[in-house]
N, C-alpha and C positions, 0 to 999 in steps of 0.2 A: 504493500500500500504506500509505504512511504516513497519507492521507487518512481510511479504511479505520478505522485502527488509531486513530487518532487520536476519529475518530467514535464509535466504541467504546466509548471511555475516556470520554467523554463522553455518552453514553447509561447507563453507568453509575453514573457520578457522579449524572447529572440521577435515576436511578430509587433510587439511595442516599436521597439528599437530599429525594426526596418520601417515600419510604417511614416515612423516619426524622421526619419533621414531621407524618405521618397517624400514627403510634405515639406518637408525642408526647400529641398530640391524644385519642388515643385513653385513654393511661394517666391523663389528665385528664380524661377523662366517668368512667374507672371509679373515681378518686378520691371522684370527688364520690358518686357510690350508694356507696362505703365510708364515708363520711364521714355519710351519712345513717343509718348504722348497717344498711341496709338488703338491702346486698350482702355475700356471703359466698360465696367461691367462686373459679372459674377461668374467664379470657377467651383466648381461641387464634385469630389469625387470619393467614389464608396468602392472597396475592394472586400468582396463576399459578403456584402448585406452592411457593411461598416465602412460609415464615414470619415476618410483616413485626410480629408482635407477640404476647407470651405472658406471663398475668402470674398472677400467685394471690395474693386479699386473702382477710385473716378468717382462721377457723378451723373446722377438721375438727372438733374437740372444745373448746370452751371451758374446760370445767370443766379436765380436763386441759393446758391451754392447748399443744395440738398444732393448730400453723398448715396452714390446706392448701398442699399443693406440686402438684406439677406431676403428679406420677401419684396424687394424690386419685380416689378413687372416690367418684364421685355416684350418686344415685337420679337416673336420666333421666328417669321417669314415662312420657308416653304415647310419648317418642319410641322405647320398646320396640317400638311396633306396626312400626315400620318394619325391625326385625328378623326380628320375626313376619311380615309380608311377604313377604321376603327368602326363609324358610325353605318358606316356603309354596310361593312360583314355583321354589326349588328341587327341591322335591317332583315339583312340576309336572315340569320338566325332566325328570327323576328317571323319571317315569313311573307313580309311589303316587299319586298327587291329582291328579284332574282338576278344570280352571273352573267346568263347565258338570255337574261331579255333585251329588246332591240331601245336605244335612245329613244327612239319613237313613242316608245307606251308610257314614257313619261315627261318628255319636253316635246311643244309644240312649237310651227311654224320655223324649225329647223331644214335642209336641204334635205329632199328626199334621200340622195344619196350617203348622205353621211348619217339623220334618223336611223333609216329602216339597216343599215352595215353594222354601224357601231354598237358594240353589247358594254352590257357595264363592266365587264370583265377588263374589256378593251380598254376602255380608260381608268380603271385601276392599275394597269397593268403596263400604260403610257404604248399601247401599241393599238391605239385606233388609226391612228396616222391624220389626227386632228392637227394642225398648224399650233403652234403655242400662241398663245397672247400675243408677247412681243414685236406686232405688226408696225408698220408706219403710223398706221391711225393711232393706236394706244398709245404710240411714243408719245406722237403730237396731241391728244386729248386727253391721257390717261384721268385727269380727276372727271371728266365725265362719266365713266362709270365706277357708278357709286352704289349698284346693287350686283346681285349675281343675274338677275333678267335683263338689265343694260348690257353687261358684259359679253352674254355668250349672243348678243345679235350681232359680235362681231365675226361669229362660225357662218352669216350668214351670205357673202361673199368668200367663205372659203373653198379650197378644194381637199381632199385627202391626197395628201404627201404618200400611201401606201393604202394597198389593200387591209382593209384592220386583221390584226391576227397575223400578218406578215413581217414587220420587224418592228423594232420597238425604238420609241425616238419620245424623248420628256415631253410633256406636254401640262404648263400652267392650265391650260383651256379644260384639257380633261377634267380637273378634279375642280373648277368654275362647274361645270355638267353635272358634275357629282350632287355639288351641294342642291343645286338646283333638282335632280332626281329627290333627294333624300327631304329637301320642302313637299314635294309633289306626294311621296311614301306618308311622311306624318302629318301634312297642313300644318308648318311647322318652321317658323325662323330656325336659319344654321343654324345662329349662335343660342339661341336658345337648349337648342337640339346637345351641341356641343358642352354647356352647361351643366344640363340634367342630365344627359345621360354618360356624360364620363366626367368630368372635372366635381362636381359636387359629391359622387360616388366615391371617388381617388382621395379626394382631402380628406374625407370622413372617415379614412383607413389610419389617419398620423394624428399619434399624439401630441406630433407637434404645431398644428396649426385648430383653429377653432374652426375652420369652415368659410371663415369670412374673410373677401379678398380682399387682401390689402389695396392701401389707398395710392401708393408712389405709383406713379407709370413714367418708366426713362424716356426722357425724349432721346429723339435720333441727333446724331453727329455723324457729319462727313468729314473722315478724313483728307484730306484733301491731299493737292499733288504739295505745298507749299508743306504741308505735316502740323497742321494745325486742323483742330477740331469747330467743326463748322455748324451751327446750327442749322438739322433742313426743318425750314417753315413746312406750315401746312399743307401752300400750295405745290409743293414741292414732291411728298408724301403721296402712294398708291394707297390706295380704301383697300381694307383687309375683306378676305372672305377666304372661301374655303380651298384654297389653294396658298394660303398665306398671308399673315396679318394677325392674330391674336397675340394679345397679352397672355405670357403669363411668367411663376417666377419658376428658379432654376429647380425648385422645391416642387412644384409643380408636376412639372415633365419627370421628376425621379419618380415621383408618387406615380406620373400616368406609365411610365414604362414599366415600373414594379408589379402593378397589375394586370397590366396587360400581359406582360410574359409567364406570369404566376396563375395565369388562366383565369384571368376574375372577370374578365370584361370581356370574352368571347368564347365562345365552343370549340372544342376541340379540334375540329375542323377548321372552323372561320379564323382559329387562331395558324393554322397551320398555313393557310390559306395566306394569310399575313406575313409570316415570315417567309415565305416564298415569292415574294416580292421584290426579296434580294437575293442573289443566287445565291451566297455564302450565308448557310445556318448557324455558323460557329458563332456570328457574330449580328449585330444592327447597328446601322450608321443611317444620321439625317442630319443635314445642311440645311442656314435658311440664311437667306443674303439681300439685300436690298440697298439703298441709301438709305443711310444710317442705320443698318442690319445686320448684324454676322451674330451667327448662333451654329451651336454644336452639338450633336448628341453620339457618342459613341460607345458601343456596350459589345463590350467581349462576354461568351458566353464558356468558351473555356477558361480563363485565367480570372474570371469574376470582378474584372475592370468596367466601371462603370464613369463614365465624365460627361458633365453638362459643362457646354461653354457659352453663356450668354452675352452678349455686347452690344451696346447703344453706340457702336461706331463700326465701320462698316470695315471694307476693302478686305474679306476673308480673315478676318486676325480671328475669330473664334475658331476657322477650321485649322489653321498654323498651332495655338495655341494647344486643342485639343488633340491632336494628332503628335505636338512634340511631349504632350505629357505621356499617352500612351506610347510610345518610343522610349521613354524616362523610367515607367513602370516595368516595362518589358524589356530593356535594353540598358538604363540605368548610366544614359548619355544625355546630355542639352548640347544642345544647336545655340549656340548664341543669336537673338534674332534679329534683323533689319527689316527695315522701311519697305514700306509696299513698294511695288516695283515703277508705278506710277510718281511716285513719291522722288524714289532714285532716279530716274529720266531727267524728271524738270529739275532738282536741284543739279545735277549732271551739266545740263543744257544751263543752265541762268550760270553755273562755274565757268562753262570751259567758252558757251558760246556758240554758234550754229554751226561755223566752219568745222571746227574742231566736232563739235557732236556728230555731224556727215561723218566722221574719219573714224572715229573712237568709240560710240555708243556700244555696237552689237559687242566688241571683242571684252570691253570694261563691264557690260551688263553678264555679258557670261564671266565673268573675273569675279564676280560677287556673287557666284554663285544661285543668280536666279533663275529661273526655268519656261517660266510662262512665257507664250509664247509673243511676240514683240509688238507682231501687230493688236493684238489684244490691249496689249500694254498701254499701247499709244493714242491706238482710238481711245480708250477708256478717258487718256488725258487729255487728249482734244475736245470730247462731249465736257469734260469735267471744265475745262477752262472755257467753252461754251456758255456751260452752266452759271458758274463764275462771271461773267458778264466779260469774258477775255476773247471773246471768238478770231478775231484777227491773228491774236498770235497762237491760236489753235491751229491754223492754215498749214507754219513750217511741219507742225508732226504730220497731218496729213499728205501734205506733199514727200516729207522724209518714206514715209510708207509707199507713194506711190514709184518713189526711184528706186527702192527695195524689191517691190513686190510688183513689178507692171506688168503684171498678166494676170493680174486677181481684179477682179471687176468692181468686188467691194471697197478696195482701195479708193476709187477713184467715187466712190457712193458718199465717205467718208471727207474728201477733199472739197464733194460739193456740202456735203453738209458746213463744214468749215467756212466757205465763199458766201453759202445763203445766210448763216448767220450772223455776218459781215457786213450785209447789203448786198454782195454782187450777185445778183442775181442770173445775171447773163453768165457771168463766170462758175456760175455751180452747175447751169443748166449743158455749159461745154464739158464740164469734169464728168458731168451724167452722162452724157451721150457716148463717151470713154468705154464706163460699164455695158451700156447697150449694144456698143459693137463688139465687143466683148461676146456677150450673150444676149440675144437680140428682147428673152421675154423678161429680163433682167427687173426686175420691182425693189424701190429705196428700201432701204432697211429706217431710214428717217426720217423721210417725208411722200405723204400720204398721196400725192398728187406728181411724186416723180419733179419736183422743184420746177413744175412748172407753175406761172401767176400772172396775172395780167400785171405787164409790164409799163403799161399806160400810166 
């Protein structure tokens, strides 16, 4: 017995003493994304049911200078879908929604051809071959829609990208479809639906919270290319719905994932159903990004790693963050971190200057170790100093893109975006015409009308 006991006490100690040197380790990577200015937010992590680390940097509200704490509410962005999910194969269970029924029996005034094809399976499963949101028109109107029935009248000018059931491609619009099926199922607001039937059930499992939400909601912050935290206003801001947009805190999503995997919130089926979603059973991962949005969820289901990374400022630092800790828990390495990659360009470019960025950029940006890929980079900073009321000097990146890349069509989609938010409108309408010889049925990724306007 004393052997026994003894052993015990020493499996203890030995899981104290690593837990507490992985926490360690940990509040030291999150220091440093605070210390880049770049993190704002809340990290939660539990290894076998135990909470081995929980911390809150930044603020909910600067201006107000109200700190986030521990029951902050975040915008989670897409990891919404995984709610919407949830409610869906509840449905299911339920016996209101079937997999295998056609969009038609439950949204109207849809294209016959994409209604009567698409099953809801289809767009759980992002292989309807629905177009995602992110059109010209959404770019350019997005706060006009402000419901899920605004929204999906933008499928109604679409085409299907693939036969449904044929391969799989993301789709924001899907799971817009979804909410709108599961209104139609209950006569029943999402958020309501999302309320009562999982978030009010999940809370009421923890001793740690009363049931009542809290009151903080973090505003968003862009980081920006300059590396300073920007307030986005309102009009700024996508309307949430069931493809992404809910509040909630990091506390939250532990409670909604702990039951869900625990079997409490689906059938043994619908749950299997669920984690078949993602190819790999070992584990679940969900990303949610937006302006002013980056969030994390990563759950190992062999090694009992469990991290929520929530943040009120954008440019992926929750999926960095979150990823370098599971690398830290399983590897027991830190990556020292740097500046979004956008970030690195322009202060790159305002150091050295245009000539020199022409000569130097690609070899110095791979020198630093970054990965993503350039044109990404660039446009993001182009739209971003757009954004910023800079669009002139947005022009050089897009132009630097199109003497890299002159035979990508989008390139030059990009360049006139730059020109038309400039004023020259003649001059975006040439850079367009660029993309269309190119590819003759070529459509802006920007503007809704192809940059063209009465010039009069």
């Amino acid at each position: 017995m004393l052997r026994i006991a003894l052993f015990t006490i020493f499996l203890f100690i030995f899981s104290a003493s690593t837990y507490g040197s992985q926490a360690s380790n940990i509040q030291k990577l999150v220091k440093q994304y605070e210390e880049l200015g770049w993190f704002s937010g809340n990290v939660l992590v539990f290894k076998h049911q135990d909470k081995i680390f929980e911390s809150s940097v930044g603020y909910a509200n600067l201006d107000q200078g109200i700190k986030n704490q521990a029951d902050t509410l975040f915008d989670i962005g897409s990891i919404q879908k995984d709610l919407t999910a949830v409610l869906v194969l509840q449905a299911v269970d339920d016996g209101l929604i079937g997999l295998d029924e056609p969009l038609a029996k439950y949204v109207s005034d849809l294209p016959s051809d994409i209604s009567n094809k698409v099953k809801v399976i289809h767009l759980l499963q992002h292989t309807s071959g629905i177009p995602d949101i992110f059109n010209a028109e959404y770019r350019t109107n997005f706060r006009l829609y402000d419901t899920i029935a605004k929204t999906i009248t933008l499928v109604n000018d679409a085409n299907l990208l693939f036969e449904p059931g044929r391969d799989r491609r993301y789709s924001n619009m899907g799971y817009v479809l979804l909410g709108a099926i599961l209104e139609k199922a209950y006569n029943k607001d999402y958020w309501a639906l999302a309320e009562t039937m999982i978030m009010s059930k999940v809370r009421a499992t923890s001793l740690e919270t009363t049931g009542v939400m809290p009151k903080v909601m973090a505003e968003l912050y862009h980081f920006n290319y300059d590396g300073q935290q920007v307030l986005v206003e309102e009009d700024q801001r996508e309307h949430k719905g069931p493809a992404g947009g809910g509040f909630y805190s990091a506390t939250d999503l532990m409670l909604f994932y702990q039951q869900l995997f625990n079997g409490k919130l689906l059938s043994k089926s619908s749950l299997a159903f669920f984690k078949n979603l993602q190819k790999d059973n070992s584990q679940w991962v969900a990303f949610g990004g937006g302006k002013g949005v980056s969030t994390a969820v990563e759950i190992n289901f062999v090694s009992g790693i469990w991290v929520f990374v929530l943040a009120n400022t954008d440019g992926l630092v929750a999926e960095e963050i979150s990823a370098r800790i599971m690398g830290l828990m399983h590897e027991g390495e830190i990556e020292v971190p740097r500046a979004p990659p956008t970030t690195f360009a322009y202060k790159l470019y305002k150091k050295i200057g245009k000539k020199r960025f022409n000569e130097e950029f690609k070899p110095r940006y791979k020198a630093e170790g970054y990965e993503t890929f350039i044109g990404r980079v660039l446009t993001d900073l182009g739209r971003n100093l757009i954004s910023a009321g800079k669009p002139e000097e947005s022009i050089f990146f897009f132009e630097y893109l199109t003497k890299n890349f002159p035979e990508v069509p989008e390139v030059y989609d990009g360049l006139a975006l730059g020109y038309f938010s400039s004023g020259y409108h003649k001059e975006a309408l040439n850079a367009f015409q660029k993309s269309v010889a190119m590819k003759p049925d070529y459509q802006s990724l920007f503007h809704p009308t192809n940059y063209i306007v009465n010039l009069k």
